[in-house]
C-alpha positions as CSV (number, residue, x, y, z in Angstrom):
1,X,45.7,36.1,-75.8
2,X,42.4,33.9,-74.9
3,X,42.5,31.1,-72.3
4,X,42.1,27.9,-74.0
5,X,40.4,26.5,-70.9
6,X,37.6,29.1,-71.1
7,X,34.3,28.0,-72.8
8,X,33.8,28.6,-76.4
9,X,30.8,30.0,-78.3
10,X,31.3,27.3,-80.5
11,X,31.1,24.2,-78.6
12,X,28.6,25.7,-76.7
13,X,26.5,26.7,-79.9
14,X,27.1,23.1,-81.2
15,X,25.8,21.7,-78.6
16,X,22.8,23.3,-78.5
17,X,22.0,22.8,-82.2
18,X,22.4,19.1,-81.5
19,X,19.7,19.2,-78.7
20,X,17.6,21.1,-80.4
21,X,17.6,18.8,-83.6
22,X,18.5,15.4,-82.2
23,X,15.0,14.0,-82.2
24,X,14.0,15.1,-85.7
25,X,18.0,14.4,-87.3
26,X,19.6,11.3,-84.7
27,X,22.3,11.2,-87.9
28,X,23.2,15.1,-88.0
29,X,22.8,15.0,-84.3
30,X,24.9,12.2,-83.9
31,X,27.5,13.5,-86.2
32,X,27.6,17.1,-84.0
33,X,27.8,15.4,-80.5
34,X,31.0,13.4,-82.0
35,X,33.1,16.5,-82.5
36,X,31.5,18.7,-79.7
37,X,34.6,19.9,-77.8
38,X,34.4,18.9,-74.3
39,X,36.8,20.9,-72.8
40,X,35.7,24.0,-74.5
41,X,32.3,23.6,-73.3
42,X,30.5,25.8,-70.3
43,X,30.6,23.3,-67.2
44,X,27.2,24.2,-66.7
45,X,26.3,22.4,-70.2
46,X,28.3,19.1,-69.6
47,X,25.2,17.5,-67.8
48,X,23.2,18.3,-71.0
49,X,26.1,16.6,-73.2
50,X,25.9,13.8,-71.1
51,X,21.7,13.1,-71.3
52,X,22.4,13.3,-75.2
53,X,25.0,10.9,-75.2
54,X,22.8,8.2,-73.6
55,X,20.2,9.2,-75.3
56,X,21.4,9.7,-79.0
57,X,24.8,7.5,-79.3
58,X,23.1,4.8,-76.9
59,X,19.4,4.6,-76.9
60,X,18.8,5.9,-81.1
61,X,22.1,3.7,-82.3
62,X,23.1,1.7,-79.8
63,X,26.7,2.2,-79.7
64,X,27.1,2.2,-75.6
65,X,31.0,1.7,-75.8
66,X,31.2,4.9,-78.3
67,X,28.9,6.6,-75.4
68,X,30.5,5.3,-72.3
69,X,34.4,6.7,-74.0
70,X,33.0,10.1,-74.4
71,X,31.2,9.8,-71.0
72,X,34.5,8.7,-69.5
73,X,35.7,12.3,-71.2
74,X,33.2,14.3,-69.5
75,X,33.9,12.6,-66.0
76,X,37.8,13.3,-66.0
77,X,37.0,17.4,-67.5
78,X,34.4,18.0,-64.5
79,X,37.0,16.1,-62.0
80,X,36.0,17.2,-58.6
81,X,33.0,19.4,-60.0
82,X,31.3,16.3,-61.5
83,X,27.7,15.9,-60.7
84,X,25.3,13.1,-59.9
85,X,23.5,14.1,-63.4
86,X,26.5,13.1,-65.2
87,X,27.7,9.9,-62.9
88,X,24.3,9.2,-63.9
89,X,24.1,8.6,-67.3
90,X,28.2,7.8,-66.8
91,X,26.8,4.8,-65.0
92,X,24.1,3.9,-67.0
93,X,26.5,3.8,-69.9
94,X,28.9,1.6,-69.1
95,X,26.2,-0.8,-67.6
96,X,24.6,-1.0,-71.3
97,X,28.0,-1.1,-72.5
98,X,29.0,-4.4,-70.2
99,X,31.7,-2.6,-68.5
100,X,31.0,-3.9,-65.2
101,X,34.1,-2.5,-63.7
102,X,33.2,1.1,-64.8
103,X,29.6,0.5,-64.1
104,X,30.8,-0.5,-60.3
105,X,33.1,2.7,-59.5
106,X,30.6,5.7,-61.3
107,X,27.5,4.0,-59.4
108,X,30.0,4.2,-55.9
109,X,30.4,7.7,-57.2
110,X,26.9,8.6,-57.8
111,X,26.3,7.5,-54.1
112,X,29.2,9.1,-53.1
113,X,28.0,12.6,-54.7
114,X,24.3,12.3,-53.8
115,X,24.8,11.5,-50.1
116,X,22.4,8.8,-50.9
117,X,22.8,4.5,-50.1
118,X,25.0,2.4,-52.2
119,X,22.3,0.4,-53.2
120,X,19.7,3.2,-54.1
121,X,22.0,4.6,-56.3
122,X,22.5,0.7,-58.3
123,X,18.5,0.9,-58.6
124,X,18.5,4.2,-60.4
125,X,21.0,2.8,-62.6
126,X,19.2,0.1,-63.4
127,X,16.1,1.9,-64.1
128,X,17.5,4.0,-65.9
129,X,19.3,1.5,-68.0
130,X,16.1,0.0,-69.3
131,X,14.3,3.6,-69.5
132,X,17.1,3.9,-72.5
133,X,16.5,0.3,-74.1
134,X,12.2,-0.1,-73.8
135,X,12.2,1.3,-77.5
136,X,14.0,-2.1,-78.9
137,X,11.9,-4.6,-76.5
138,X,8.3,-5.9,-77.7
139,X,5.4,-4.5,-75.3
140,X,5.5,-7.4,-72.8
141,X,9.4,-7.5,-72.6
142,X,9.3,-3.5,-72.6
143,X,6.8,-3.9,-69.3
144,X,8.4,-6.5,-67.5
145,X,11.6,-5.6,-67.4
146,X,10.1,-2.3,-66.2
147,X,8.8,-3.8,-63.3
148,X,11.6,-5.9,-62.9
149,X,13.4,-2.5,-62.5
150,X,10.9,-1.0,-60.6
151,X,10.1,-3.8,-58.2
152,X,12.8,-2.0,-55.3
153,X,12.3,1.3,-55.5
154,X,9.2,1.9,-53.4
155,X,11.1,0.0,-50.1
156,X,14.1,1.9,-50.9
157,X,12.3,5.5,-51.2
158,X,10.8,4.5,-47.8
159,X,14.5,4.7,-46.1
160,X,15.2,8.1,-44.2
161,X,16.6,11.1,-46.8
162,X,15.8,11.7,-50.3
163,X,19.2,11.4,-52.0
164,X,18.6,10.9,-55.8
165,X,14.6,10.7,-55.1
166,X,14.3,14.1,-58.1
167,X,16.7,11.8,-60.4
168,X,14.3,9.1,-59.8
169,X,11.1,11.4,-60.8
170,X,13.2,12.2,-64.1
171,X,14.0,8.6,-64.5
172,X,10.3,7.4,-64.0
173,X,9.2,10.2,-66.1
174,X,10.5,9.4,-69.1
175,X,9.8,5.8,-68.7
176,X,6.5,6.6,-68.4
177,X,6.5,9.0,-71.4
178,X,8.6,6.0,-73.5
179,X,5.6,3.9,-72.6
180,X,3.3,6.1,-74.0
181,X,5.1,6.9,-77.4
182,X,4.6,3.3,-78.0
183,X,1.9,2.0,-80.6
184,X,-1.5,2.1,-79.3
185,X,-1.9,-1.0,-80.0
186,X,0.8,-1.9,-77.4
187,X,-1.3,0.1,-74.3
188,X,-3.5,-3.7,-74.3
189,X,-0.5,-5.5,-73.5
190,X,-0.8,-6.4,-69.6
191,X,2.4,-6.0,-68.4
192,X,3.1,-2.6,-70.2
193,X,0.2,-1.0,-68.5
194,X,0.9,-2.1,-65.2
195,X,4.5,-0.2,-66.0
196,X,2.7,2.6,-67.4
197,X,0.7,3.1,-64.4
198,X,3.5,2.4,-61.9
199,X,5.7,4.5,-63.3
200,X,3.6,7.8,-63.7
201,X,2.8,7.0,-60.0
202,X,6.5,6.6,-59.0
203,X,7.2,10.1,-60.9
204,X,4.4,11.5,-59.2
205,X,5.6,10.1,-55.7
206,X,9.2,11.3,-56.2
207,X,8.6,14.7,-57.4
208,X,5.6,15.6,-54.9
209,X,8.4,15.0,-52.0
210,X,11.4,16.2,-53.5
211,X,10.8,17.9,-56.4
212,X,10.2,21.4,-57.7
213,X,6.6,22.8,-58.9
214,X,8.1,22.5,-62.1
215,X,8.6,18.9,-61.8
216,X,5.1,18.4,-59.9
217,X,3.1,20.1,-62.6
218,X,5.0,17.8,-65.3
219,X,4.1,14.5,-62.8
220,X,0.4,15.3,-62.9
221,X,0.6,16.0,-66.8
222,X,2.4,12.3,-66.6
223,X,-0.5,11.0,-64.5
224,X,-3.2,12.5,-66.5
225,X,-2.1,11.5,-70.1
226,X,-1.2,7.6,-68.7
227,X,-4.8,7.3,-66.7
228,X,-6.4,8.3,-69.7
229,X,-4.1,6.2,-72.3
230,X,-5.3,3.5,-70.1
231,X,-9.0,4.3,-69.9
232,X,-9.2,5.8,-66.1
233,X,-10.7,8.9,-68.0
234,X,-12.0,10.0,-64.0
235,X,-8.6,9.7,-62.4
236,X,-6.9,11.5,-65.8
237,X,-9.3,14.2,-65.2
238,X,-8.5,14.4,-61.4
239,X,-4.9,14.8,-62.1
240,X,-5.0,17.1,-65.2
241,X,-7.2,19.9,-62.6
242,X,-4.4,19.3,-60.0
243,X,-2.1,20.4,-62.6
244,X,-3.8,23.4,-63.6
245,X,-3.7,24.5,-60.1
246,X,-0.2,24.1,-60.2
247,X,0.4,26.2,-63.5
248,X,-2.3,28.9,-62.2
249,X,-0.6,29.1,-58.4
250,X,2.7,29.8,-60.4
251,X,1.1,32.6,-62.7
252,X,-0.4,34.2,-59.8
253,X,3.2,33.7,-58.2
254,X,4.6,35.2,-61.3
255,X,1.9,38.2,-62.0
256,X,3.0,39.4,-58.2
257,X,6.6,38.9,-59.0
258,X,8.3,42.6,-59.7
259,X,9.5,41.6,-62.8
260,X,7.4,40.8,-65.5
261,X,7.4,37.3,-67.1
262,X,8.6,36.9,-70.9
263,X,6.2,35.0,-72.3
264,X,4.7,36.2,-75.4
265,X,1.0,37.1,-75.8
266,X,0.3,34.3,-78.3
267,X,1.3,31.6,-76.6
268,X,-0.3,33.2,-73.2
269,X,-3.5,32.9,-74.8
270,X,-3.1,29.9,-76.1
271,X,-2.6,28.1,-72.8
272,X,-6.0,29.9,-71.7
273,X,-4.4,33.2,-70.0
274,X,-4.7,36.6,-70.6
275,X,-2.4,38.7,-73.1
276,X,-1.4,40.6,-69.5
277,X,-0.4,38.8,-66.6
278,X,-2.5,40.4,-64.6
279,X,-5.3,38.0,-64.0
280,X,-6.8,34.9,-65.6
281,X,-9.8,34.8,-68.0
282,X,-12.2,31.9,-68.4
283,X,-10.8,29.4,-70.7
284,X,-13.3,28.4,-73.8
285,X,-11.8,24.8,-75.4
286,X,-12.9,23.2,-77.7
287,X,-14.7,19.6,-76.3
288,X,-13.2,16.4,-78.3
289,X,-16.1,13.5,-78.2
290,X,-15.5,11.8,-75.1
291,X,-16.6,8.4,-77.0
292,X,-13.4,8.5,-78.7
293,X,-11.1,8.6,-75.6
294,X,-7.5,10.9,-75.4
295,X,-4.5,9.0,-75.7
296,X,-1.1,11.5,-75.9
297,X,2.5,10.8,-75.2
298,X,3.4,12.5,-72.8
299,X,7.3,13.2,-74.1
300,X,6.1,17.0,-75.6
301,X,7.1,16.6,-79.1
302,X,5.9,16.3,-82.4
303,X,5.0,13.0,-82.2
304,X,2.8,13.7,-79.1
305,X,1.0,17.0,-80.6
306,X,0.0,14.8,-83.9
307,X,-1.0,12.1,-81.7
308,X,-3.2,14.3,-79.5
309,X,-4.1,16.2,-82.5
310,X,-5.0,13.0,-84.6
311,X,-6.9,11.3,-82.0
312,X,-9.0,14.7,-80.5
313,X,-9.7,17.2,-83.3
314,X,-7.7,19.7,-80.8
315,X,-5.1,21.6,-82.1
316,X,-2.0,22.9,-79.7
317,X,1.1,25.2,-79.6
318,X,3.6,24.0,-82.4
319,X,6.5,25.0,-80.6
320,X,7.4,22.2,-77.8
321,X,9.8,21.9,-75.1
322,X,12.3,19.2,-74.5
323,X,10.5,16.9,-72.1
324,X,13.1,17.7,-69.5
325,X,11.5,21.3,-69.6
326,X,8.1,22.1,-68.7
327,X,7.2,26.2,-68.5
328,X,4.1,27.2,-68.5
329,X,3.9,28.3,-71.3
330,X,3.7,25.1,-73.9
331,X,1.4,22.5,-74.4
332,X,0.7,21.5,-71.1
333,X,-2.2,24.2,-69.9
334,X,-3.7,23.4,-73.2
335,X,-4.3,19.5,-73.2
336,X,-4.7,19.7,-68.9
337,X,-7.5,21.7,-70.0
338,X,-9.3,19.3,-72.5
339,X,-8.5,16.5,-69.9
340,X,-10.2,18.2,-67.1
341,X,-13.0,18.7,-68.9
């Protein structure tokens, strides 16, 4: 007889069709995370259910009570295993949902699990709060509120340890990457570049001191794309070379490594590297007229690839990441490239 409170293919599997179609299909992907069994699911995947709950139920349809009930599911099935990812968006729920009370004891929590001040952990929550809702504010209410949001954080991230300072890089990230799906015609609006700019730089500053190379490589992508959305084409460049070295200290890392990497020889060559990982050959893009300027979001998608693509001439990979993810083998080496002239 199976244990019931083992993890089943099937809520697993569902899961991960909802993720991988709930920016193309909110509706079907909706409709999936609704029935996804969270007590059949892996405890390594609960995390990931609870990102798409604040970002599908809350952010594409706005139903934060619907959100925070399944959230409050996830919370009580992870009991003592529960993470700061999930008290996270837990939090960040029930403060969009007007649950103070709730909103007050998973914030408590979050410090609590991420060894980190009370009052750091009521800023991320914040942030993050309006990271979710910039979508449904004009440009100048989207940027304000940002820096509204922002406005503690540097004074805070200057107090000793760097408890929730990675959440705060994922946080600013996809701010910064919101900001940068917007209309182009929003990028004029004062207040929304300031945000722009602040939050790359607060990704940046975050994930330099306390994140992975991973997460450094995608903060310099974040700084390079929002420099040159808002015109600093010699700063964008700066940062775009800064991430190649990144991406080329981790292939030579990964050339040296005793096990082969898995990336096929397509997509190696279409970030500029060999077929082999032995060594790297000169890369030979193709120059987009300067005159014309780059603008990209930088949330890898499909909206970002036909943006780039529409605006530069220059083609990229078609198959893109989540922009929690950034291996080395997407879009990244290919634009960091044009950038960096």
């Amino acid at each position: 007889m199976s244990d019931p409170h083992l993890p089943t293919t099937d809520a697993d599997a569902l899961l991960a069709q909802a993720d991988a179609l709930h920016d193309d299909d909110p509706p079907r992907a909706l409709e999936m995370l609704r029935i996804v069994d969270i007590a059949a699911l892996a405890p390594a995947r609960l995390g990931r259910l609870s990102f798409l709950l604040d970002h599908v139920i809350g952010e594409k349809f706005g139903l934060w009570e619907e959100a925070t009930a399944r959230l409050r599911a996830i919370v009580a099935c992870a009991g003592a295993d529960v993470t700061p990812l999930i008290l996270r968006h837990a939090a960040i729920a029930a403060q969009l949902a007007g649950d103070a009370a709730l909103t007050r004891d998973w914030t408590q929590a979050l410090a609590a699990s991420a060894d980190a001040p009370l009052n750091k952990a009521r800023a991320l929550v914040a942030l993050g709060a309006v990271q979710f809702c910039t979508n449904r504010l004009s440009a100048g209410a989207a940027g304000r509120q940002a820096l509204q949001a922002m406005a503690p954080v540097l004074e805070l991230l200057d107090a000793p340890g760097n408890g929730l300072d990675t959440a705060f890089g994922a946080v600013a990230n996809n701010l910064a990457s919101d900001l940068l799906e917007r209309p182009l015609d929003d990028l004029a609006q004062a207040d929304l570049r300031e945000a722009l700019a602040r939050a790359a730089a607060l990704a940046q500053r975050c994930w330099d001191g306390a994140g992975t190379w991973l997460n450094r490589e995608r903060a310099r992508y974040l700084s390079a794309m929002a420099a040159n959305a808002l015109g600093r084409g010699d700063a964008g460049a700066a940062h775009a070379r800064a991430g190649l070295a990144l991406l080329d200290e981790s292939m030579s890392t990964t050339a040296s490594a005793s096990t082969a990497p898995s990336w096929s020889s397509s997509s190696r060559r279409a970030c500029g590297w060999p077929a082999s990982p032995a060594a790297p050959t000169p890369w030979r893009a193709r120059r987009a007229s300067a005159s014309r300027g780059w603008t990209v979001g930088c949330r890898i998608g499909t909206r970002a690839t036909r943006r780039w693509r529409r605006i530069t001439g220059v083609d990229v990979l078609a198959r893109s990441p989540p922009r929690a993810a950034c291996p080395p083998d997407n879009n990244h080496a290919v634009i960091l490239r044009e950038v960096a002239g």
